[in-house]
N, C-alpha and C positions, 0 to 999 in steps of 0.2 A: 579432265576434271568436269563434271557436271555441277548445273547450277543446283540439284538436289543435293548433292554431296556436300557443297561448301554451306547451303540452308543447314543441311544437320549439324554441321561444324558449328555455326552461328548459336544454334538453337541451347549445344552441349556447353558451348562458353556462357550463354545467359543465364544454366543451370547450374551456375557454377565446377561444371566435371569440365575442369583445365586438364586432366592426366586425356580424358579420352578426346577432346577435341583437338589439343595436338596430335594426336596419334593420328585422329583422320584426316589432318592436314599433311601429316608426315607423308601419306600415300599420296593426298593430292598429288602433293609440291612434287615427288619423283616423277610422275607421271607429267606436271606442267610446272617447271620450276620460275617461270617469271611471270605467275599468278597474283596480280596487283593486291587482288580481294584477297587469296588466301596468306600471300605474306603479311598483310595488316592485321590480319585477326592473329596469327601466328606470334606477330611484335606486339601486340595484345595481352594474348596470351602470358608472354615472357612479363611485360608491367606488371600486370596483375599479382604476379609472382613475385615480385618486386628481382626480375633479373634484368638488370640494365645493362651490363653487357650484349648480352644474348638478344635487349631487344634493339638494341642500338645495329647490332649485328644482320638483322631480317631487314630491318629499316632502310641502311647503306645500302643493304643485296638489292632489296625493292627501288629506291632510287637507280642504282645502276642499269637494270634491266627498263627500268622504264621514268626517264629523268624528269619527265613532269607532274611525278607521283603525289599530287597535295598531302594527300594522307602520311605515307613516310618523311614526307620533309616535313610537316609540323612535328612529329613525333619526335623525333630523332631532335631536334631543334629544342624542343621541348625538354627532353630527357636531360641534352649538356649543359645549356642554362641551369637547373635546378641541381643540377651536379658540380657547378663552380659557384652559384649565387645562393643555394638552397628555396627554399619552396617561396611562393611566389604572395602577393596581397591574395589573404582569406575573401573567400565570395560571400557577397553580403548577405542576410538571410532575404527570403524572398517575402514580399510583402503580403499578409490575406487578405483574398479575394481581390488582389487588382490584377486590371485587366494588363497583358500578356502580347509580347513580339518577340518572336526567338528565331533561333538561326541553326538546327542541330545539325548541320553540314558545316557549319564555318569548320575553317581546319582541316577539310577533306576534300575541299571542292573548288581547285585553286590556290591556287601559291602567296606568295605574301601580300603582291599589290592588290589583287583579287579580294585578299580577307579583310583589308582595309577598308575597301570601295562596299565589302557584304559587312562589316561590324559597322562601319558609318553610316550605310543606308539604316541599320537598323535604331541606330540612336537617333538619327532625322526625325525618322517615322514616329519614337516612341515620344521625342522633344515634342513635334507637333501636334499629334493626337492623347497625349497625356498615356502612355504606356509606361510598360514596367520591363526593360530589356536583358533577358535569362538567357545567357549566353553560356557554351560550352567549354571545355576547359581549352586553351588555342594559345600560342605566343604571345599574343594583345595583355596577358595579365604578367607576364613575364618583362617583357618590355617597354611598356606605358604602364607598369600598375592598376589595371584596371579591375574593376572587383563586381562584377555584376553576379549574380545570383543562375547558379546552374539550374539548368530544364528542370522542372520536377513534375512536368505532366505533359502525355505525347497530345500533342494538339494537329489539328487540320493542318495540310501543307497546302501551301500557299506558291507557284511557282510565277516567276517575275516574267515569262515570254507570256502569258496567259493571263494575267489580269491587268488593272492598271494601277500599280502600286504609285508609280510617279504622280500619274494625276490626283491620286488619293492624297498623297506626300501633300502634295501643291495644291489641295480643293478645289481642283476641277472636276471632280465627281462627287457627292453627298457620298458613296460609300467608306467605311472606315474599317481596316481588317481588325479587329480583334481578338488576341487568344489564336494566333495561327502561326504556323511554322515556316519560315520562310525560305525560299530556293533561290540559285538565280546567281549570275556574276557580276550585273549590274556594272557592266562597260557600255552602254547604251551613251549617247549624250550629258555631258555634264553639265548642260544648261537647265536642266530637270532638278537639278542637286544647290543650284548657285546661291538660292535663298538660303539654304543652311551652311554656307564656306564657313561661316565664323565657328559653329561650331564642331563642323568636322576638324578643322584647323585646332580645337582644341584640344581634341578627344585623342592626339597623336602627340603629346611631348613626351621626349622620353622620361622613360621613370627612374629611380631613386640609385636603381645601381649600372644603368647606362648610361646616363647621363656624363658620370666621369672622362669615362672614355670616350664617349663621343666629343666631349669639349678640348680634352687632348687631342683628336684627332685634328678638328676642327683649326686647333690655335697652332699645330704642326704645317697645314695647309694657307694657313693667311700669314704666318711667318716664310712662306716660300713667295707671297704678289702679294698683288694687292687687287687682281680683277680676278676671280676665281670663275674660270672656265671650265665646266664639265659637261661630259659627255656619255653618252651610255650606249653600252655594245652587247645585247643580249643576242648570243649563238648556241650555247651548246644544248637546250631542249626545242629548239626553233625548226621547224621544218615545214615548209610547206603554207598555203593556202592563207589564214590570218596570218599563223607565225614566219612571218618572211623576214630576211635580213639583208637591209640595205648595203652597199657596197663603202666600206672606210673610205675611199675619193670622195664622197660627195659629202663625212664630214670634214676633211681636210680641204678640201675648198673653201667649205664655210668657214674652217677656222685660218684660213687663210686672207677672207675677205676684211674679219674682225676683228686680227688680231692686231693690223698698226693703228688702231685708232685706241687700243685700250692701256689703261694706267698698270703698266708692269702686268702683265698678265701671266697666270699660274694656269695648267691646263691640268684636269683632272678624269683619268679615265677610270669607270666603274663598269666593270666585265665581269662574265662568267667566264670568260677566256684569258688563261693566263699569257695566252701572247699578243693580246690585242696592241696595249701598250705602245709596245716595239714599233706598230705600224702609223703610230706618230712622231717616233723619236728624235724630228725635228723639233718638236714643242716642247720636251725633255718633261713628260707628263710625269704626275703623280701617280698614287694609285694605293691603294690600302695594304697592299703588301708592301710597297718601298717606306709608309708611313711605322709601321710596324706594331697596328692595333689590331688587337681582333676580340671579338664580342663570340664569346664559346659556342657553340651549335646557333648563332644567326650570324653567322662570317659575311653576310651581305650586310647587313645593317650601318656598317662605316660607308660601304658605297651609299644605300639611300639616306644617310643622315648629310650626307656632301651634297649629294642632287637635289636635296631640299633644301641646301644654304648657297646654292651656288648663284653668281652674280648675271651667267650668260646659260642658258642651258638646251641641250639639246637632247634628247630621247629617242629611242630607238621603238619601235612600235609594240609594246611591253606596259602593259599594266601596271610593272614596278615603276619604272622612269616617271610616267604619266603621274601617278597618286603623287610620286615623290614631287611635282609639278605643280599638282593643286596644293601643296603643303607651305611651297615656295612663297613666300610674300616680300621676298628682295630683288628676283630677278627683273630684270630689266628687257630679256630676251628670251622670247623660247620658240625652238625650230625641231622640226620634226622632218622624216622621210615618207613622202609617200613611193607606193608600190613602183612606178615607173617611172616618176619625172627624174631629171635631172640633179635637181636643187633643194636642199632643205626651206620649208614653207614655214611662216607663221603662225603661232597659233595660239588661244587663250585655253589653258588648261579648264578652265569654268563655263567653258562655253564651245565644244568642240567633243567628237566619239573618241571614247579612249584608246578605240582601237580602229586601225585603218586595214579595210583589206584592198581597195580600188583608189578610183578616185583620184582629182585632181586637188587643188592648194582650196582649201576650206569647202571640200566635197562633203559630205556623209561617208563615213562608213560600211556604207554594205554593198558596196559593187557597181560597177557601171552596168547599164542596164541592159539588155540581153535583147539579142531581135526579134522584130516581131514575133509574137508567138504561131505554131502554127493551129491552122484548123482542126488538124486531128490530135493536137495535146489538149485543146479548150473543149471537143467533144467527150474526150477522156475524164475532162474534168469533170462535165456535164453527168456522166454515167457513173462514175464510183464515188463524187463528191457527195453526201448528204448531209443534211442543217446539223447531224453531232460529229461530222466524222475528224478525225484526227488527220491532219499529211503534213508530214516531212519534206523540207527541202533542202537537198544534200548541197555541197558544193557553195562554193563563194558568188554565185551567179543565182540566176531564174527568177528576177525582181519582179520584171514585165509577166512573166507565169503566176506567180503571187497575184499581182493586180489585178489581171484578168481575172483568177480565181474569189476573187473578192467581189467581182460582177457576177460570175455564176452561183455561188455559194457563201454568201459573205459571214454567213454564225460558223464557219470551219472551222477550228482551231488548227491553227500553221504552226510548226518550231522549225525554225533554220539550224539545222546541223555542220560546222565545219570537219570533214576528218583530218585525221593527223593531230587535233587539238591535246595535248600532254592531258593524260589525265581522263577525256571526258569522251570515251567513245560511245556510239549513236545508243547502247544497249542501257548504259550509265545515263546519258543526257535524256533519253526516256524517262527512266524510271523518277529521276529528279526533278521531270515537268510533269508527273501523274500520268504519264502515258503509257497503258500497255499494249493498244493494239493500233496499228495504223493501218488505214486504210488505203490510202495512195502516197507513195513514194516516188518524189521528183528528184533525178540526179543531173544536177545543173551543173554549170562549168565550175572546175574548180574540182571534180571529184568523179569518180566511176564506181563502176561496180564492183571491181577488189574490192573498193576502199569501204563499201557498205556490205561486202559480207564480212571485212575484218572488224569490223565497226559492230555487228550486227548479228555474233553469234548465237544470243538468245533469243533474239528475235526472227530470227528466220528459223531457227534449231526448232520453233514451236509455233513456228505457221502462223507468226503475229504482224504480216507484212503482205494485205490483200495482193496488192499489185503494186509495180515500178514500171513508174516511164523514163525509161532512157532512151539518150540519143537525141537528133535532131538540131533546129535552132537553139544557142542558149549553152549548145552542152556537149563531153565530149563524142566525139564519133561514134556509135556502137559498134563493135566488132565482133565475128561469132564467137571468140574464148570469151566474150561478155554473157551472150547467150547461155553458151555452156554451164558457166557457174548457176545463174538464176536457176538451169533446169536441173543441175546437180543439187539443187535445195528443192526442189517438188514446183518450179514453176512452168506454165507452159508458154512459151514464146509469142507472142502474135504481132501482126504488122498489120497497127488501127488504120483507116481511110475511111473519106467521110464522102458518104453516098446520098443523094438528096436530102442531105441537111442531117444525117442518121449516122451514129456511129456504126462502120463496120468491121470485123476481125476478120483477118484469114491469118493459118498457122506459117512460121517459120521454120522451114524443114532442120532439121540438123545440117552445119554446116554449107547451110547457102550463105549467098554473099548481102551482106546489111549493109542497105544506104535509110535514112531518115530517122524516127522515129522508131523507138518497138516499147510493147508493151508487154508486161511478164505477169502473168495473171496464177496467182496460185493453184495449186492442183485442186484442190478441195470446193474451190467455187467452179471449177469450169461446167461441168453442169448446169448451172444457171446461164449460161449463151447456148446453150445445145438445144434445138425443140428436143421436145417427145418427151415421155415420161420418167419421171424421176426414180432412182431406185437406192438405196444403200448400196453397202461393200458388196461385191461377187464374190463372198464367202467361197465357192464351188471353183475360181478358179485363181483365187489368189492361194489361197491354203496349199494346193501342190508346187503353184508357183515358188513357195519358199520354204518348198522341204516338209511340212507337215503334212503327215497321214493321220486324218481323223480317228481314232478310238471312239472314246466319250465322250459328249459335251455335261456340262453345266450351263443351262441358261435360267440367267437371272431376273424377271421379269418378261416370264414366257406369255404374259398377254392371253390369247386365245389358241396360242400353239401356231403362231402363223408362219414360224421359220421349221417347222417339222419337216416342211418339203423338202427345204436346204438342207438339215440333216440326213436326210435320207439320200439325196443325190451325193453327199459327202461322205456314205458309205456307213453313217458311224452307229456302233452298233449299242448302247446303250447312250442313254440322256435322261435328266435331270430335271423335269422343268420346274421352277419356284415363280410362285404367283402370288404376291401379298393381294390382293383384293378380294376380296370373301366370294362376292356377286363374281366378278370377270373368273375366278377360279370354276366356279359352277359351270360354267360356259365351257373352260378348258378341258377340266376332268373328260367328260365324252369323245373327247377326240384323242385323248391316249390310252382308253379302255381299248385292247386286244391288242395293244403293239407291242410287240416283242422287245425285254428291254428299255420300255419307259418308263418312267415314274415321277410323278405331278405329287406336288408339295404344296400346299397353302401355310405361310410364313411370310414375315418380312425376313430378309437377311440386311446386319449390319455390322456394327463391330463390338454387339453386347447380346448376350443372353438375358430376355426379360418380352415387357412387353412395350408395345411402342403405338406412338399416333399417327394412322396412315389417313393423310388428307388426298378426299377424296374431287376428283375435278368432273365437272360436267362432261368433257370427252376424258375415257376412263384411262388410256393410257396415258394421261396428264398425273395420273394420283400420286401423290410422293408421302414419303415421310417427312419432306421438307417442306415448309412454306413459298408457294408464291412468289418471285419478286418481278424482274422485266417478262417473263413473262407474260403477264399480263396487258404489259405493253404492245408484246409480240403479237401473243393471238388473244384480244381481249374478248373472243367469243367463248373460251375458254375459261371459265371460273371455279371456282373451290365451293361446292356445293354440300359440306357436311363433313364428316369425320367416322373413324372407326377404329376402336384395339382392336388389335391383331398379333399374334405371337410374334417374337422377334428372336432371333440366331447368328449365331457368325457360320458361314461357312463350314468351318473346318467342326464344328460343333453340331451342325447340320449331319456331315459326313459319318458323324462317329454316333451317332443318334440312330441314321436308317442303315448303319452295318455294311456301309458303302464303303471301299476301300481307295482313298484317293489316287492308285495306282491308276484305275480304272478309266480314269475324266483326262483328256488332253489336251482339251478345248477349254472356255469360258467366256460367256456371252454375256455381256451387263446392259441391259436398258431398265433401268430404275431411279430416271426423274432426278440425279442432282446427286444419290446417294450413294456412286459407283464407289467411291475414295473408300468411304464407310465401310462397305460388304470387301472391297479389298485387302483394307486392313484387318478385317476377321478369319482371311485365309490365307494366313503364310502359309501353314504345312500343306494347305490344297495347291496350293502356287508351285511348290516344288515337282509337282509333278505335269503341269500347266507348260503345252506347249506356244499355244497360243489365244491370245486374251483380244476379243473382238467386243468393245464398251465403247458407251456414249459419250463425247467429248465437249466440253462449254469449251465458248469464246467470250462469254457473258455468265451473270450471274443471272439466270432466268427462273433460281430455286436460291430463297437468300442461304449464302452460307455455304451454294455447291463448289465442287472442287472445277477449277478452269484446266485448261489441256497443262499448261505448266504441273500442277500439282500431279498429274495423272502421269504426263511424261516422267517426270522426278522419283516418281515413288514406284512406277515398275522399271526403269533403267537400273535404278539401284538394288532390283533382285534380277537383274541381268536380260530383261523384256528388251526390244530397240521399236519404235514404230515404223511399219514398212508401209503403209496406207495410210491414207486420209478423204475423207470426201463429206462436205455437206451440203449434198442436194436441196432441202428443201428451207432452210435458213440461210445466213455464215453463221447466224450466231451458235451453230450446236450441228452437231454430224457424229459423224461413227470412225471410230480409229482401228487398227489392227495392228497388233503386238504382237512380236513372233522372240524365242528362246534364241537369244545370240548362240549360238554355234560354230564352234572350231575345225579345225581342217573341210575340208569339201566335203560335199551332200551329195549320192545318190542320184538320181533323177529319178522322184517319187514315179509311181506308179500309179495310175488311175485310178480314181475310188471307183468300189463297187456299190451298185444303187439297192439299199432295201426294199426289196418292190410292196412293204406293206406299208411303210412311211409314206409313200405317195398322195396315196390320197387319205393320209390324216386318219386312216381307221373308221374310215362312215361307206 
């Protein structure tokens, strides 16, 4: 399944065509049936429809295949509650013109304790700054009553690793968000949140028709003691890295230490494990199945409504327990595990990380600190770090890497990635912090390189992941099947060393032996560490490399005809060349006068017949039909010096115009300034006969509004193109890609083109 594929899905459900957006999911789903993304739109789908069965049905499947599914578990939760309770408090209307904090992830990004911690931060925020809190439709209105006023306008996203929303919370910055969308799990320190306890504390009683049964349960539970012991044992979505699970001895210790001092004590376990229990059955526990309540699609809820009334409590390293914790205001005890000690430690839910991945008894949460770093990762940092760049730090480790980087580079923007996290792989935890392209990826302890290409398939699938340093101090060993994978994604290997104070590369052969560090640098920037001169794609020896024999070209944006040579050394015996610039066409025409087989066209091509505004730039193959944007930043020698109409065509319109048969063209060359997508979409019926499609690719928006490599890879995969090349020599932000016709059973071994000895030299 492609990420274009599930966009068009997306696109046919906003359009309201539910008959055909199922249908395209139908294909996905055979082809990837435990598709987190396409089963949600698919139980989507079935709502909208009002089939609750059927959506209840995609929900459970999606849970199953992947049990930390935020998305399916609110739904599904969702669905049964209003199936036994009926529909939930009406959301209020939303007030005009006030100002705006919303959360359109709540309910999809994280599980129940999570939406607590993300619906509470959001009424903090609105309490203290005077906001208006538009919240999405999520369980919270189901089980507290609560009736805030749904989204009605998309606003700025706002993500909580990248600003400082706390300190804003707490006015230690003059800045105040505004009218913005909020992202973020907000398990960070709750000493940050402690000023508003009284009213998170409120914003969580239950509402009108759980309340019953939680007070049954409750009066079930104090009529067995009178000290209510509970405990929490979260296993069955746990795996790994954060999510780790402490060992049952080391609550049974503690509740061995606490239990003869206490007045008849009752012990209460709350599991997602139906045999946890058992493995107390000296303390003859509770448990909300032996109590015999249950709250229809939130079957947890009698556990967190116990863990929030309980007298002694202990939690398990879980987001539920923890909220359930800060809720508490009777307990008298509360102990937790961390990652290796021995002992349950103490802790203030109001003043402690909600979540522990290292660490000793009132450590931090985010790892023990990692060894020195060495010289050649801080050089690394030195050479791909710059004051915008984005990096990633995978794994539960790399603090000491962080800090240093903070001395080299300190405006970086950092997000710490865990894999294995239910729910939030590195491609998802991107997009939710505004991140599309990273620049350096560190994989620290705690994670390797599987874990970031399973993490990471749209980001590596589109060349959004400069470089990765793996290995060394800090992190796990590199091994060459590590190697393997990066270069099985287009990266090249190298083993950094630092030579008079200078970063230096040499390559990693296949299969030699990896001791320290290594560095994987994507193919398309390698160029940029190589002297000599820069060049585009080897048109002349990638093309037979992959089965194509030139016929035709079409080139779009033929300039002054400066790829005629290429042509001609490529054998191909007619081309096309189109040249919107009036002036640079002038220039071209003379040099396809007497070639056999040429034909020069002044037009824009785009994806309409009419006529169009070609802005012109002072270096002329800058001129676009599009405006301007980074690049100006880029090359701001480079400016927009005037304008000009010029006729304007699609392609395939072009074709049928000069009597050209698109049998003819096998080729297609696009350098047109931002407008590739455009002129693409105006030649379907030329594309069918298009063996291979060699266009200019963003990494950036250097023309506002142009298509990025995403959009370009998406929309020719989906007429069956794959990209077999990539390179940009003379930026990263923009380079040149090659598209070749997926094809079936084996190929030939083309045959050498033959060179037109009159294309040579351009006809002069």
């Amino acid at each position: 399944m492609s990420q274009a594929q599930l966009q068009d899905a997306y696109r046919l459900f906003a359009e309201g065509r539910l008959d055909e957006a199922a249908a395209a999911l139908g294909a996905m789903l055979r082809a990837s049936p435990t598709s987190v993304h396409a089963l949600a739109l698919l139980g989507a789908i079935h709502e909208r429809r009002g089939e609750w069965d059927r959506a209840l049905a995609v929900y459970e499947a999606s849970i199953r295949a992947t049990p930390g599914n935020a998305a399916a578990f609110t739904r599904r939760a969702v669905i049964l509650m209003r199936r036994a309770w009926g529909p939930p408090t009406p959301p209020r209307p939303p007030t005009p013109g006030a100002a705006v904090i919303t959360m359109t992830d709540l309910g999809a990004n994280g599980r129940f304790g999570n939406q607590l911690l993300q619906y509470g931060f959001l009424r903090m925020y609105a309490a203290e700054h005077g906001l208006e809190v538009h919240a999405p439709d999520w369980m919270g209105r189901d089980l507290y009553d609560l009736d805030d006023p749904f989204p009605v306008a998309r606003l700025a996203r706002v993500n909580e690793s990248e600003t400082l929303l706390i300190d804003s919370l707490n006015r230690r910055t003059p800045r105040v968000f505004l009218n913005v969308d909020v992202t973020g799990y907000f398990c960070g320190d709750t000493s940050g949140l402690a000023r508003h306890r009284d009213l998170f504390r409120g914003l969580f009683q239950p509402g009108r028709r759980a309340r019953p049964l939680l007070d049954d349960a409750m009066g079930r539970v104090r009529a067995a003691g009178s000290a209510l012991v509970a405990v929490h044992l979260r296993r069955g979505d746990f795996v790994g890295s954060t999510f780790w699970i402490a060992p049952a001895e080391r609550y049974r210790r503690w509740l061995s230490e606490i239990w003869p001092g206490l007045d008849r004590p009752v012990l209460y376990i709350a599991s997602d494990d139906p045999g946890a229990a058992t493995e107390f059955a000296e303390f003859r526990p509770l448990t909300a199945a032996s109590l015999g309540i249950d709250v229809p699609g939130a079957e947890f809820f009698v556990d967190f409504h116990v863990l929030s009334r309980a007298d002694c409590l202990a939690v398990s390293n879980s987001s539920f327990s923890f909220v359930a914790a800060m809720l508490n205001t009777t307990a008298r005890d509360f102990v937790r595990p961390t990652r290796s000690g021995p002992a349950l430690i103490r802790f203030d839910p109001w003043n402690a990380p909600v979540l522990l991945e290292k660490g000793d008894a009132g450590a931090p949460a985010h790892g023990a600190p990692s060894p020195a770093e060495s010289p050649e990762s801080l050089a690394v940092a030195r050479a791909f770090v710059g004051p915008t760049a984005r990096v990633v730090v995978a794994g539960s480790g790399g603090e000491s890497w962080v800090r240093a980087l903070g001395g080299v580079q300190p405006s970086a923007r950092v997000l710490r990635w865990t894999p294995h996290t239910p729910g939030a792989s590195l491609d998802d935890s991107c997009t939710s912090a505004g991140i599309r392209h990273i620049q350096l990826l560190r994989i620290a302890s705690g994670a390797r390189v599987p874990d970031v290409a399973a993490g990471a398939p749209r980001l590596l699938g589109h060349a959004r992941i400069d470089a990765v340093l793996f290995g060394g101090p800090g992190a796990a060993a590199a091994t060459p099947a590590d190697a393997d994978l990066l270069r099985a994604h287009g990266y090249e290997v190298l083993v950094p060393r630092v030579e008079s104070g200078q970063l230096a590369l040499s390559a990693l052969p296949p299969g030699a032996a990896v001791a320290g560090e290594l560095l994987a640098i994507h193919e398309r920037l390698i160029p940029h560490l190589r002297p000599g001169p820069k060049a585009m794609l080897d048109l002349v020896s990638l093309l037979p490399l992959h089965g194509v024999t030139p016929r035709g070209v079409i080139q779009l944006g033929a300039h002054e005809g400066e790829e005629l040579e290429t042509w001609g050394r490529l054998g191909v015996q007619r081309a096309l060349l189109v040249e919107a610039n009036p002036a640079v066409y002038q220039r071209l025409l003379p040099r396809t006068l007497g070639l056999p087989g040429v034909r020069a066209v002044n037009c824009a091509v785009s994806d309409h017949v009419g006529r169009i505004t070609l802005r012109l730039a002072s270096g002329d193959q800058s001129s676009s039909i599009l405006p301007m944007a980074r690049h100006l930043d880029i090359y701001p020698g480079i400016t927009e010096v005037g304008t000009v109409e010029v006729p304007c065509t699609t392609l395939d319109q072009l074709l049928a115009d000069l009597g050209l048969p698109a049998e003819g063209f096998n080729i297609l060359s696009l350098d047109i300034q931002g407008a590739e997508l455009l002129a693409l979409r105006g030649a379907e019926a030329a594309l069918r006969s298009i063996e291979a499609i060699n266009v200019e690719v963003n990494f950036d928006e250097l023309y506002r509004g142009a298509p990025q490599i995403e959009d370009i890879d998406g929309f020719l995969a989906a007429r069956g193109f794959a990209r077999v090349a990539l390179t940009c020599p003379f930026h990263p932000t923009w380079g040149d890609a090659l598209y070749t016709r997926a094809r079936s059973g084996t190929t030939a071994a083309p045959t050498p083109p033959s060179i037109h000895p009159d294309w040579l030299s351009g006809g002069r």
